[in-house]
DRENGUSE-296358 format. One line per field, with one value per atom (N, C-alpha, C, O): residue in one letter; atom name; x negated, y, z negated. Coordinates in steps of 0.02 Angstrom, whole numbers, plus 50000, padded with zeros to 5 digits. Atoms other than C-alpha are relative to their C-alpha. Example, Ala and Ser with C-alpha at 12.3 -4.5 7.8 and 13.67 -1.06 7.14 Angstrom:
BEGIN
r	a;a;a;a;s;s;s;s
a	N;CA;C;O;N;CA;C;O
east	49955;49385;49955;49903;50042;49316;50039;50014
north	49941;49775;50060;50059;49941;49947;50055;50110
up	50000;49610;50000;49967;50003;49643;49963;49955
This chain:
BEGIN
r	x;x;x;x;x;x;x;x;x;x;x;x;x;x;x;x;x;x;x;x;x;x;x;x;x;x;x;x;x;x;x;x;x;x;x;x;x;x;x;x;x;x;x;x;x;x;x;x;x;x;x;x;x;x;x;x;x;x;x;x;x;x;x;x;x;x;x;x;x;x;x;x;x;x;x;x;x;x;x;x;x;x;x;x;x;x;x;x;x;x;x;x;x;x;x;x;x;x;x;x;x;x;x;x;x;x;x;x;x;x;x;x;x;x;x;x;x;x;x;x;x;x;x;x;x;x;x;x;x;x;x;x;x;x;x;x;x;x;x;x;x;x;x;x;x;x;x;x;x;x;x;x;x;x;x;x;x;x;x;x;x;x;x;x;x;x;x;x;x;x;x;x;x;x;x;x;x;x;x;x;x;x;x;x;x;x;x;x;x;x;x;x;x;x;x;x;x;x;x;x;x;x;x;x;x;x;x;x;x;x;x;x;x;x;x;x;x;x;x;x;x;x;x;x;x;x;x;x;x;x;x;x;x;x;x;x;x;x;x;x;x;x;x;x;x;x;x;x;x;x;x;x;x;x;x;x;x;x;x;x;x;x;x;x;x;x;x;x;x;x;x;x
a	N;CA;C;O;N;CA;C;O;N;CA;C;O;N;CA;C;O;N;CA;C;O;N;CA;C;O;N;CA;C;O;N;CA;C;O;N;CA;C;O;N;CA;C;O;N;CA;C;O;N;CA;C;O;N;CA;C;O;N;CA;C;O;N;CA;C;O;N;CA;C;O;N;CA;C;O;N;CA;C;O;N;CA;C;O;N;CA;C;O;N;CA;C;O;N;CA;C;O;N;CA;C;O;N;CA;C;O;N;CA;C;O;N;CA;C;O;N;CA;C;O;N;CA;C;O;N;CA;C;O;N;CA;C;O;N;CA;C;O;N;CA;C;O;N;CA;C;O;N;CA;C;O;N;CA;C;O;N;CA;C;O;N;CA;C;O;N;CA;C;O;N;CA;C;O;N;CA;C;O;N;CA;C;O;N;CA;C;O;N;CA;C;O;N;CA;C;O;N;CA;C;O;N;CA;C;O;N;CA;C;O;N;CA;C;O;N;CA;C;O;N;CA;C;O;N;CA;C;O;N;CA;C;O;N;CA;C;O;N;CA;C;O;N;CA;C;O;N;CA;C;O;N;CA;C;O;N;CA;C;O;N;CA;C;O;N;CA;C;O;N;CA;C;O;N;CA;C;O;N;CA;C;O;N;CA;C;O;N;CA;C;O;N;CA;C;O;N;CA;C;O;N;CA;C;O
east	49987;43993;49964;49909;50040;43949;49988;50023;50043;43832;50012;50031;49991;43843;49932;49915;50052;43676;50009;50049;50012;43642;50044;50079;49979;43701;50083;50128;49911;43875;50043;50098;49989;43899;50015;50067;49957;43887;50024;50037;49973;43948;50099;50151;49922;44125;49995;50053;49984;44088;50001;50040;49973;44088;50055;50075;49950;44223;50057;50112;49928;44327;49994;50044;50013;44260;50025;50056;49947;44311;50056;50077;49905;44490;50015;50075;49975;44528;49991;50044;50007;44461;50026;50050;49958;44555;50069;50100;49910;44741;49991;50043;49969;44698;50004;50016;49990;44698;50069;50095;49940;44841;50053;50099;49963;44960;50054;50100;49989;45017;50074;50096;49938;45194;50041;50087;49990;45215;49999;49955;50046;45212;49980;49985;50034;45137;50050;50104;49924;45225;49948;49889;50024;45213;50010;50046;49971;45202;50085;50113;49920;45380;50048;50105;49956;45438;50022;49979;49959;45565;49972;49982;50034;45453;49944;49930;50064;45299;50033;50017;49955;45433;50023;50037;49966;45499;49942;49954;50075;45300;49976;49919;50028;45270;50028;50002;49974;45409;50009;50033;50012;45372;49930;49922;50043;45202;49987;50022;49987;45143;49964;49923;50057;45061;50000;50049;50022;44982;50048;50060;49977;45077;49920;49918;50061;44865;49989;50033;50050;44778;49929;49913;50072;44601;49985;50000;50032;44527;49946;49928;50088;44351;50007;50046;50045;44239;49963;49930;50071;44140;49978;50018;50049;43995;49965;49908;50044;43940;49916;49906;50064;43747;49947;49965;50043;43590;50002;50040;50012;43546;49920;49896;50080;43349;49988;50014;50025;43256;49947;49914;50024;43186;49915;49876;50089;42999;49983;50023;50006;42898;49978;49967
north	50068;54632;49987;50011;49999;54582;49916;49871;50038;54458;49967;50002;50026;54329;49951;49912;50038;54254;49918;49885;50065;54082;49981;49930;50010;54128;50013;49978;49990;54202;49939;49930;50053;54045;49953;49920;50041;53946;49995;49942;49970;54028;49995;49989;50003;54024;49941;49920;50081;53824;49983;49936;50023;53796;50025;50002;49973;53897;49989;50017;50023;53815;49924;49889;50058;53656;49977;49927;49996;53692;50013;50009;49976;53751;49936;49947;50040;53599;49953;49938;50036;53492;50015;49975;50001;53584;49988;49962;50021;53575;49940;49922;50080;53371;49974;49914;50008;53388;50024;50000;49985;53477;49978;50004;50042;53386;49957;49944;50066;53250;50003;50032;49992;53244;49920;49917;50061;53055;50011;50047;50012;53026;49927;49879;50054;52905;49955;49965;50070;52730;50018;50032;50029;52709;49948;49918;50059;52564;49978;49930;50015;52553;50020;50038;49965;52602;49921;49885;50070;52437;49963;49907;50050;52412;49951;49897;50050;52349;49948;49898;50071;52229;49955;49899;50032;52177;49966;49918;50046;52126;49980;49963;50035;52059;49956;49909;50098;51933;49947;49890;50054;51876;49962;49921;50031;51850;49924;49893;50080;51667;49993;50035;50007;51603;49933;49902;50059;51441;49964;49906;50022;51463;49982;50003;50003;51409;50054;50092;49946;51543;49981;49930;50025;51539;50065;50125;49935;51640;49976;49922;50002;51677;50066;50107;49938;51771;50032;50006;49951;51912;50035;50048;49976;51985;50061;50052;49978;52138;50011;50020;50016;52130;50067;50078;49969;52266;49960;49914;50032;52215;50017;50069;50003;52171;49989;49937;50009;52179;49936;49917;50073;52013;50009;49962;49989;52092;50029;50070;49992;52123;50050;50071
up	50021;45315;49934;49919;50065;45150;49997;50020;50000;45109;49936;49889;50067;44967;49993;50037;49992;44883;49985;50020;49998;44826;49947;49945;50062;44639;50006;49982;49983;44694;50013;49986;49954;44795;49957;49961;50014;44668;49946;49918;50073;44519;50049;50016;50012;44614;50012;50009;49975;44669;49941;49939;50074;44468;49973;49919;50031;44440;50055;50055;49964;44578;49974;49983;50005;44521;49913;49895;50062;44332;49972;49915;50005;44366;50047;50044;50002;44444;49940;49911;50067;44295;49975;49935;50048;44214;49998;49951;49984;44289;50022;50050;50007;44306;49945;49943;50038;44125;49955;49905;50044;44070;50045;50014;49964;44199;49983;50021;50037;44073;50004;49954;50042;44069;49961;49919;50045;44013;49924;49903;50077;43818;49988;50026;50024;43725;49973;49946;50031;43682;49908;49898;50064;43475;50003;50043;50016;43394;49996;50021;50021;43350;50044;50029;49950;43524;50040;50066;49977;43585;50061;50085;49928;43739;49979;50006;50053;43601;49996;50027;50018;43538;50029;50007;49944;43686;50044;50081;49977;43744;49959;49972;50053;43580;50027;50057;49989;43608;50056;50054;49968;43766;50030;50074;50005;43736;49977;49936;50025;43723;49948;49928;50066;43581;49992;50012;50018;43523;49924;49909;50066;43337;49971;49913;50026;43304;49951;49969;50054;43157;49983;49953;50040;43117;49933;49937;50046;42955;50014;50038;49980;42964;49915;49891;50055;42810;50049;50094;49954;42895;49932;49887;50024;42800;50020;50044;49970;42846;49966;49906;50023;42831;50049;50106;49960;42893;50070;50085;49928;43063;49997;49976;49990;43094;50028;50048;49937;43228;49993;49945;50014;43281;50018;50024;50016;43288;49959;49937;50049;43164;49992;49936
């Protein structure tokens, strides 16, 4: 009977544990919506909106810590 130590043990529990990580990554068969794909457009326009706009100036500036 053969005997397996501690390191065997768990040199295959990472290597059963990194072949699944890996086939729940290559899996994908969806693609990606683009922008310019008719379903964007079609949840642009039945989003609601106010018609409201605000502009704002932003500044970017260092950031300082408030001790001295």
């Amino acid at each position: 009977m053969t005997m397996f130590d501690r390191r065997t043990l768990l040199r295959a529990e990472l290597l059963a544990a990194g072949t699944s990580v890996l086939s729940a990554c290559t899996g994908a068969t969806e693609t990606l919506i683009q922008p310019t794909d008719p379903r964007v457009a079609d949840r642009e326009a039945r989003r609601r909106a106010t018609g409201r706009t605000q502009t704002f100036r932003l500044t970017a500036t260092r950031w300082r810590s408030a001790e001295p």
